[in-house]
Every structure is written in C-alpha cells, then in structure tokens.
C-alpha angles and dihedrals in degrees: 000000000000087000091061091045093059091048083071088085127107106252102164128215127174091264099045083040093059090038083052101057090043086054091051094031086124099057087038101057088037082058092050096044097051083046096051092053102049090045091053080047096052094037096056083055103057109098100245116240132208134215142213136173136194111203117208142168121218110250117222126283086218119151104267100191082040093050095037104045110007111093097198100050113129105183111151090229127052130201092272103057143097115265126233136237101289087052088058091048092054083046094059085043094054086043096058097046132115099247098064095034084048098047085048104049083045099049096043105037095239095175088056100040096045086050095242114155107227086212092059133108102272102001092165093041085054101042096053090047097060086040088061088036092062111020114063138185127192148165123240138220081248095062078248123131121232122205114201122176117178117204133157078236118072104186081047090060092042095057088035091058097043096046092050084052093058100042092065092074088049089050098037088050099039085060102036083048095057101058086033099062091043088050086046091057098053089051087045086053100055100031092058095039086050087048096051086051100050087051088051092052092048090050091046083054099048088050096048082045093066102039085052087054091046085053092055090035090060125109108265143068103329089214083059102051096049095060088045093052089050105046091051105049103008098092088047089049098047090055093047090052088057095046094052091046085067102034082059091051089043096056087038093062089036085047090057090042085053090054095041088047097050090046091056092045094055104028115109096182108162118249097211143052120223117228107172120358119220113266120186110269121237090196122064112230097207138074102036101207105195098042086050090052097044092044094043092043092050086040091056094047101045082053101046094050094052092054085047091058094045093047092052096047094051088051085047095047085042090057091044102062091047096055080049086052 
C-alpha cells in the first residue's frame, strides 16, 4: 500500500516529461507570451550600436638602411614584405597602448560621449571599461589584425576605427625614432672624427711628400740624394702608407653605418598594411532583436517548467504524508 502510494511521485522520463508540458501547455504559452512581449519590449529600448572594423596585416621589421644599402645583407625579409607572426603580436601591443587609447579618448571626447561624469566615483576605471567594452582587437586565423569599435554613432565607430589604424605608424615612428637619431649621433660622431683624421694624414703626407722632393731637388750627386731621402723619412712614410690605408677603409665602413643611421632616423615607412579601411555601417549590429527574444522566450520557459515540476512534487510529497498520517 505504502509502496503505491509512493508511486505517486513525479519520476520523469522523455515520454512522462512531454506528457507533462501538454498537460501544462496553458500555463506554458501564457509564460512565453508574456516573455516574447517583454523581450521585444526590452529590446526596443536598448540603445542600438554600430560596428566597424578596419582589417591589416603587420608589414615586416626588416632593416630598411640593410635592406636598402648593404650589398651583403641576407636577411630572409625584406622592407616590402608581409610581417609573421611575431610582427602581428607587436601590432596588437602597440594596439593596446596608452598612447593610442589616450590620443583617442582625448580626440574624440570619450568621457563625454560615453556619458561618464568626470566627478563621479571611478570616472578613469569607467571610462576605460567602456573603452575596452566598445572598442576590440583580435587576431585573426590569417595572422591579420582586426580592428572593431561599436558606437550608437556610425559615423562615430568608422572614424574611431580608422583613426586607431593610422595611429599605429605615428606610435610605432615616434618610438623607433627615438633609439634611431641617438644612434645616429654616435655614427655622426665617429664618422666625422675618423674623416677629420683621414684629412690630417693626408695632409701630414702631403707634407713628408715635399720635403722628400726638396731632398732629391737639392745640389749634389741624385743617386745620393735619393738613399739619403729615403733613409731618413722612408720608414716614417711607409708607416704612414699603411696607416692611411686603414684609416681609408675606417672612414669607408663608418661612411656606410652613417648612411644606414641617418636612413633609420628619417624614414616613415608604414608598419602595416590596410586591408580593408572602416565605412559607416547601415545595419546595427546590437541588439540583436530576434536571438534576445528566442533566447528570453526558451529561458522563461525552461524556468517556468522547472518551477512547475517542484511545485507539483511538493504538493505530491505533501499528499503523501497526509495520506501516511
């Protein structure tokens, strides 16, 4: 008997769970449409975003002044072509920096425009979380590098996006150059210490040279002259033959790294290459109206089924035990 009565119980199985919503279709449908009409509700009400994107590869961080004067540089890329992997990853760095975050929030009013009040609790922390909120970078499959900004605006995310793009070269410049004119000074320095040198050896040989012709010019035996020309500066000469042979070749490398320096301190090449540059969207991209309604309406009756079931089988233990009582 007391086993019967337990058997009163609700263990579902497929076939007793689809038997119990028909049987609480009523209550169901009334649940979904109460939840499809609140999420279209809800849904009118969220302030609709739009997104563009700008798609680039890295260019390569080859040498320019290497690739472009050295003749035996051997590096495997060049200053045309496509960077790797490592290239893409110093692009998202560069990407994610405060100089660009800071140039845009500044440019574009950001605190203003995002509706932060600057006197509030945490005005920065919510300023860059909207930033990050609204404002995403991301690696693709393609070892490209996608840019997407989101704003009610379109025109606003469009001008975002680009700007960011070409910020990258400024950045990117601005701290190459740093490290490229100081190491420009120091090749200035001893090229032109190496060149003022040379000029002063040749001057001192120029010099030997005309006292040795005054020697063989004098009055006396030539053959004379000559030894004793010789004896007297030739030593000095032939030394000074072999230290203004490398002296020559001195100034002629430093000559090639003073090139290569000053290349690197005024080139602006760009370090990536634009793929595809931001429009203004015509279609928003959030709220997506259909997916919050589908996933709202299934949400509210998952729920409303499993309250369903509670609430039966505590009416069913509670019956139970009276009928035990």
């Amino acid at each position: 008997m007391e086993t019967k009565k337990q058997q009163k119980g609700y263990n579902f199985n497929s076939v007793d769970l689809l038997i119990y919503i028909w049987k609480k279709r009523t209550i169901l449908v009334g649940v979904g449409l109460i939840a499809g009409i609140a999420s279209i509700v809800i849904s009118l009400l969220i302030t609709p975003m739009f997104q563009s994107t700008v798609i680039m590869f890295p260019a390569s961080s080859a040498s320019v002044s290497k690739d472009l004067l050295s003749q035996n540089y051997s590096g495997r890329q060049n200053v045309h072509g496509f960077g790797e992997e490592e290239q893409a990853e110093q692009l998202m760095q560069i990407l994610n920096s405060e100089p660009i975050r800071g140039r845009i929030i500044q440019k574009y009013k950001l605190m203003e425009h995002y509706e932060i009040e600057p006197d509030g609790k945490y005005p920065l922390t919510e300023l860059y979380d909207q930033y990050r909120s609204n404002i995403n970078f991301r690696l693709t499959e393609f070892m490209s590098v996608e840019i997407a900004v989101m704003d009610q605006d379109p025109e606003y995310a469009a001008n975002i996006a680009n700007d960011i793009s070409d910020l990258v070269d400024t950045v990117f410049n601005s701290m190459k150059k740093e490290r490229a004119k100081e190491a420009f000074r120091l090749v200035e320095r001893e090229y032109k210490e190496a060149a003022a040198n040379l000029v002063a050896l040749r001057d001192s040989m120029n010099l030997l040279s005309n006292q040795v012709s005054e020697n063989l010019n004098t009055s006396g035996d030539p053959t004379n002259n000559l030894i004793k020309a010789f004896s007297e500066n030739g030593a000095l000469y032939l030394s000074m033959m072999s230290l203004m042979r490398s002296e020559t070749q001195l100034v002629s490398e430093l000559s090639l790294r003073y090139k290569e320096a000053r290349l690197e301190a005024e080139q602006n090449l760009s370090h990536k290459f634009v793929v595809e540059k931001a429009y203004p969207s015509e279609k928003k991209a959030y709220p997506k109206k259909s997916l919050i309604v589908i996933v709202s309406t299934f949400a509210s009756l998952l729920f409303a089924l499993i309250v369903l079931i509670i609430i039966d089988n505590i009416r069913a233990r509670v019956a139970i035990q009276e009928e035990n009582d």
